[in-house]
C-alpha positions as CSV (number, residue, x, y, z in Angstrom):
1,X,-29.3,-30.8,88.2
2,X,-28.6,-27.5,89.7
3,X,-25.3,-27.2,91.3
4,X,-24.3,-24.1,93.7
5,X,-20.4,-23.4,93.4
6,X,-18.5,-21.8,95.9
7,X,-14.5,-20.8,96.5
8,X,-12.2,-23.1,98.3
9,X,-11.7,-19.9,100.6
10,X,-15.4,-19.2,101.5
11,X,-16.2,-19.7,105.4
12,X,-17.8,-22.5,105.6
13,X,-20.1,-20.9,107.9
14,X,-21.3,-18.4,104.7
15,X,-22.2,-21.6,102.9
16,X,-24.3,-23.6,105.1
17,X,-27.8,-21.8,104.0
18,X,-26.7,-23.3,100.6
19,X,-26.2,-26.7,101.8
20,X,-29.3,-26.6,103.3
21,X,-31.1,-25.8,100.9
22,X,-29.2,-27.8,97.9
23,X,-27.6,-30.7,99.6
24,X,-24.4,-29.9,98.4
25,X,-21.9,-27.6,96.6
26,X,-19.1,-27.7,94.5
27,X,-16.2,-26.1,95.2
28,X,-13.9,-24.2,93.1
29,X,-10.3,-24.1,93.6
30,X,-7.4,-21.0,93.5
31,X,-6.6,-21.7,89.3
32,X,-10.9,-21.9,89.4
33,X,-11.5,-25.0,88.6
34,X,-14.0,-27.4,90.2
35,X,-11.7,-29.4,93.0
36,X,-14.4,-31.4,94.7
37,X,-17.7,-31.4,96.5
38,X,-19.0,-30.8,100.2
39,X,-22.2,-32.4,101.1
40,X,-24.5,-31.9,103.9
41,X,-23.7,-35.4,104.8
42,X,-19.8,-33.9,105.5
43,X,-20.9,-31.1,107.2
44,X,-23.1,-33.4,109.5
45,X,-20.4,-35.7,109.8
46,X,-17.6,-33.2,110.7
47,X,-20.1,-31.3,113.4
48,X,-20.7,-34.7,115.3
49,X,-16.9,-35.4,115.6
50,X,-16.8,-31.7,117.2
51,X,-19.5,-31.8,118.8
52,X,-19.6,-35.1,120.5
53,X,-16.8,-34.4,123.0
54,X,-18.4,-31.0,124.4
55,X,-22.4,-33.3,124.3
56,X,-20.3,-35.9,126.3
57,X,-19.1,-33.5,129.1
58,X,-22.5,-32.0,129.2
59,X,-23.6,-35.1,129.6
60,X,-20.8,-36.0,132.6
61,X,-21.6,-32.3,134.1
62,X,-24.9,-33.3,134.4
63,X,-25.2,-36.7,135.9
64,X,-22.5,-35.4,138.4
65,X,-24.5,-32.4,139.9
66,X,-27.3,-35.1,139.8
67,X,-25.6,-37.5,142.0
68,X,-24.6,-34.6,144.1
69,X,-27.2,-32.5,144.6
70,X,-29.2,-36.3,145.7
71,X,-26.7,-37.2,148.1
72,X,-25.3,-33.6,149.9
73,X,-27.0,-31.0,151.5
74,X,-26.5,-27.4,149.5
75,X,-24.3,-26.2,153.3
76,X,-22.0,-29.1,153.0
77,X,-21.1,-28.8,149.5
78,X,-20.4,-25.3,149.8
79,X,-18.4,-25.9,152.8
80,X,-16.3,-27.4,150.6
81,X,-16.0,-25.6,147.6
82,X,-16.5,-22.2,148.8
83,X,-16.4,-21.5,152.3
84,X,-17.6,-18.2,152.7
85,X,-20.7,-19.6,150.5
86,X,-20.6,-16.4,148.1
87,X,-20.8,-18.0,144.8
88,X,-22.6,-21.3,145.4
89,X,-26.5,-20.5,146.0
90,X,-27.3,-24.0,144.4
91,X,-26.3,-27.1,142.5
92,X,-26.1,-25.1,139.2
93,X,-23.7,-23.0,140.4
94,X,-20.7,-25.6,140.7
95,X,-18.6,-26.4,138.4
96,X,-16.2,-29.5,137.5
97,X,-13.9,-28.1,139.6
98,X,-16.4,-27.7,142.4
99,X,-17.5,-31.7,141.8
100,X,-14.2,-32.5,142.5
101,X,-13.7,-31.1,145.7
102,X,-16.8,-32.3,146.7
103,X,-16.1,-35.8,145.8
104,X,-11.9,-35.9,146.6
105,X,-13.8,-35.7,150.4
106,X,-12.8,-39.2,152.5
107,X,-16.2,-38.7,154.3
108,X,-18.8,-37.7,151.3
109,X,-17.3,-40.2,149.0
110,X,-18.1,-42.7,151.8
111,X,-21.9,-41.9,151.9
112,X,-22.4,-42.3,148.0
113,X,-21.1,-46.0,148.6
114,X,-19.6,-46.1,145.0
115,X,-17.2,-49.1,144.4
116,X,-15.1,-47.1,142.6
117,X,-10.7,-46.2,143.9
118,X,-12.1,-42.6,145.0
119,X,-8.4,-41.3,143.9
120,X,-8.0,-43.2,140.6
121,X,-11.7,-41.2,139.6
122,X,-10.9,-38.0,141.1
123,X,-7.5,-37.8,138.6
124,X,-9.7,-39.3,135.5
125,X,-12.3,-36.3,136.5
């Protein structure tokens, strides 16, 4: 079988085209000998430990501007989080930040009904 070899110190960003295309390289060390192997599979593997974390806060940012945007009017929401109403202009302006003002709110937290300690959730958010 073919086998693509690269240098310990190669970025692995420089290899990936390889990986692709060959499934896997070995990898050379400083004294140039071969010191092991990276697979796709790794590189797969290491992405999804990165990436889950920011997919899960996408995932959070999204389901909170969706509850939000169902439940408040654009005027009271930038009441809250921007009084002078300059940089909200809609739901996809807020951010986390913004969800939590909106939601730390006695009053609006009433209307959503949520069984939930509003001030144990607004210091998880």
């Amino acid at each position: 079988m073919d086998a693509r070899e690269v240098r310990y110190d190669h970025d692995l960003i420089d290899v990936l085209p390889t990986l692709a295309e060959h499934d896997f390289v070995l990898v050379r060390d400083q004294r140039n000998a071969i010191a092991g192997i990276v697979t796709a599979a790794d590189v797969a593997q290491a992405y999804g430990e990165l990436a889950g974390h920011f997919l899960l806060i996408g995932e959070m940012d999204r389901r909170l501007r969706q509850v939000i945007a169902g439940a408040f009017t654009l005027p009271e929401v930038t009441g809250l989080c921007h009084p002078a109403g300059e940089r909200i202009t809609s739901f996809g302006d807020m951010t986390v930040g913004d969800y939590q003002r909106v939601l730390e709110n006695p009053g609006l937290w009433e209307q959503l009904g949520w069984p939930l300690d509003r001030k144990v959730f607004i210091a998880r958010l």
